[in-house]
C-alpha positions in Angstrom: 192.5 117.6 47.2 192.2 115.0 43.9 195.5 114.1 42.8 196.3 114.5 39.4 195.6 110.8 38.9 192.5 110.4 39.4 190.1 111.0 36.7 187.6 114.1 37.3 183.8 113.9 37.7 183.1 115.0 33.9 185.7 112.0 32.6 184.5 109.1 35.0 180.7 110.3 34.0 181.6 109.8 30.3 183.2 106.7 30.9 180.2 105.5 32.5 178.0 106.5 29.4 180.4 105.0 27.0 180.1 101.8 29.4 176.3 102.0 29.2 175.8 102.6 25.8 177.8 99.8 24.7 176.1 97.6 27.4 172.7 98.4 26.0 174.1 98.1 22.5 175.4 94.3 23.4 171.9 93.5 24.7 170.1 94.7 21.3 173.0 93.0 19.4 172.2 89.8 21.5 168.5 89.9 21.1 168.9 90.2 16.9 171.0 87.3 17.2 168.3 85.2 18.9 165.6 86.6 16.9 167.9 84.9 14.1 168.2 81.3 16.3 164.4 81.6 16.2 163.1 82.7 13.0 165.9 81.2 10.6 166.1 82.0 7.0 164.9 78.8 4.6 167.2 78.7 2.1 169.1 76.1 0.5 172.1 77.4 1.9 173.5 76.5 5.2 173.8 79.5 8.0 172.5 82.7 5.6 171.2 85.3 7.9 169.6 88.8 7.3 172.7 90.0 9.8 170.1 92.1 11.5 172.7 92.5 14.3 175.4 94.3 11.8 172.6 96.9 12.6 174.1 97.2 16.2 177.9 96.9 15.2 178.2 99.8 12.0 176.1 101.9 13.9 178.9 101.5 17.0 181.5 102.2 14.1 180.4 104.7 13.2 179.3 106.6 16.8 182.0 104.9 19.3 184.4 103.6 16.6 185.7 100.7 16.2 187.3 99.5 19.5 184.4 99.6 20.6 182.4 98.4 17.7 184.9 95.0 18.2 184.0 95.2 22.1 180.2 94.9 21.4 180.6 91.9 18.6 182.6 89.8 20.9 181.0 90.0 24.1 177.9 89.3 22.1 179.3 86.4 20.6 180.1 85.0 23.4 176.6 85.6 25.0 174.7 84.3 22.5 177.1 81.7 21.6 177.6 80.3 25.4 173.6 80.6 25.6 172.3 79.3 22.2 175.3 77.5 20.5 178.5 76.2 20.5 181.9 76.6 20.0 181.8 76.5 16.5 179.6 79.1 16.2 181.5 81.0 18.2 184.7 80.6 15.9 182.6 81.1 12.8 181.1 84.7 14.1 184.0 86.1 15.6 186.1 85.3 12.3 183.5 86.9 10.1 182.7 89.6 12.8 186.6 90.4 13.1 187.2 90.5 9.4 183.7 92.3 8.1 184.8 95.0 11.4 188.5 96.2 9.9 187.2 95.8 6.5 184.4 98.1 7.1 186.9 100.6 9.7 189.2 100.3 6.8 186.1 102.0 3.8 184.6 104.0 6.6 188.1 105.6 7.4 188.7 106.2 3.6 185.8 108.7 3.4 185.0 106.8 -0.1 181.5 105.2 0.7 179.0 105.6 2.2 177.4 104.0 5.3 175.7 101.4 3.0 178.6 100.7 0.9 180.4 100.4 4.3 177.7 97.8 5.1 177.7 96.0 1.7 181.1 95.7 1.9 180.8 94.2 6.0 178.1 91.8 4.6 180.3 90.1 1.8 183.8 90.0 3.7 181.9 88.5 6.8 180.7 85.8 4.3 184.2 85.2 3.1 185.8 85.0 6.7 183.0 82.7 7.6 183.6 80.0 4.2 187.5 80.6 4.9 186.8 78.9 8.5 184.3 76.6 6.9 187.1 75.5 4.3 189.8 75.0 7.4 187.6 73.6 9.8 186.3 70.6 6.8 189.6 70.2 5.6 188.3 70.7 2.2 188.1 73.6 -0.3 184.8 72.5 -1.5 183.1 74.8 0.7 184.1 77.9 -1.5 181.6 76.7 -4.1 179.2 78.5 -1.9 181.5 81.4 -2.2 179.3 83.4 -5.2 176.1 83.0 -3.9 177.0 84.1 -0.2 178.6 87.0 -1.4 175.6 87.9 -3.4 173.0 87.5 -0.3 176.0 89.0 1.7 176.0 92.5 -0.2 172.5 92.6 -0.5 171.7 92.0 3.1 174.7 94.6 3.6 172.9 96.9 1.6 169.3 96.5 3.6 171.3 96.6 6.9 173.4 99.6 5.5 170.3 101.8 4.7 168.5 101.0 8.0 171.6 102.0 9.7 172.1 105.2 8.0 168.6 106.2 9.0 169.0 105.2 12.6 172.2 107.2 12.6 170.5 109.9 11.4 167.9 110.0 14.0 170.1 108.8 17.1 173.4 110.4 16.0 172.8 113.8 17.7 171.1 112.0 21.1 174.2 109.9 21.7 177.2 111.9 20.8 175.6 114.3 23.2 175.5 112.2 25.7 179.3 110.6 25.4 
C-alpha cells in the first residue's frame, strides 16, 4: 500500500515531462547561444546579439512559467559560459537574464501586452542590466553612453524574437501543455 507521501504514478510522470522539457529546452537555449559565439554580429558596438536564445526563455514563460523559465537561463548560462567563456560573461548574462525574466513575468502577468511587447520589453531591460554591470564592473559611468543605442537594437531584436515566439507558441502550445 503507497503511503500518502509518496507521489502517485500520474504526478512523478508529469514531473518527469516537466524535467524533460526543460532539459531539452536548456539544450536548444545552449546551442543559440553558441550559434551566437560563432557567428557574431559586426557592429560597432561591443556584445550586441540577435538574443536568438530569448526564443527558448519567453517561450518557457509563457508554457512552464517563470520558475522555470529562470531554471532554463541559468543552467544555460552556466553551460555555455563554463564551455565557451568566462566568468564575466557569466555575471553579465545572468544579470540581464534575471532582470529581462521578472521584467517580462512582471508585463506578461499584467495581461497588457502581448507576447511581443513582452519580448520587446525583455530585449531593452536585458540591455540595461547588462550596461548596469558594465558600469560597476569599469568603475566608470561612461559605459551608459551606449545606453540609447542598445536599447534601440534591444527592442528591435525583442520585437523579432517576440514575433517568432508567438508563432512557435502558437504551433507547440497545444503539443506541450498536453503533455505536462
Amino acid at each position: 500500500m503507497k503511503s500518502p507521501a509518496e507521489p502517485s504514478q500520474g504526478r512523478r510522470q508529469a514531473s518527469l515531462r516537466f524535467i524533460v522539457i526543460c532539459g531539452m529546452l536548456v539544450a536548444v537555449a545552449a546551442v543559440f547561444s553558441y550559434m551566437e559565439v560563432l557567428f557574431p554580429l559586426s557592429l560597432a558596438i561591443p556584445g550586441v546579439k540577435l538574443g536568438l536564445v530569448n526564443i527558448v526563455v519567453v517561450f518557457a514563460l509563457y508554457l512552464l512559467g517563470l520558475r522555470a523559465a529562470i531554471l532554463i537561463s541559468l543552467l544555460r548560462i552556466v553551460l555555455v559560459s563554463s564551455l565557451f567563456g568566462n566568468l564575466m560573461m557569466a555575471l553579465y548574462s545572468i544579470a540581464g537574464a534575471l532582470v529581462s525574466l521578472l521584467v517580462m513575468a512582471g508585463l506578461k502577468h499584467s495581461k497588457l501586452f502581448s507576447v511581443t511587447g513582452v519580448s520587446m520589453a525583455g530585449g531593452a531591460f536585458h540591455n540595461i542590466a547588462q550596461l548596469s554591470v558594465a558600469a560597476f564592473a569599469s568603475g566608470t559611468v561612461a559605459v551608459f553612453s551606449y545606453m540609447p543605442v542598445l536599447i534601440v537594437v534591444g527592442m528591435f531584436t525583442g520585437i523579432l524574437i517576440g514575433i517568432v515566439t508567438d508563432i512557435i507558441l502558437q504551433r507547440l502550445a497545444p503539443l506541450v501543455r498536453g503533455r505536462l
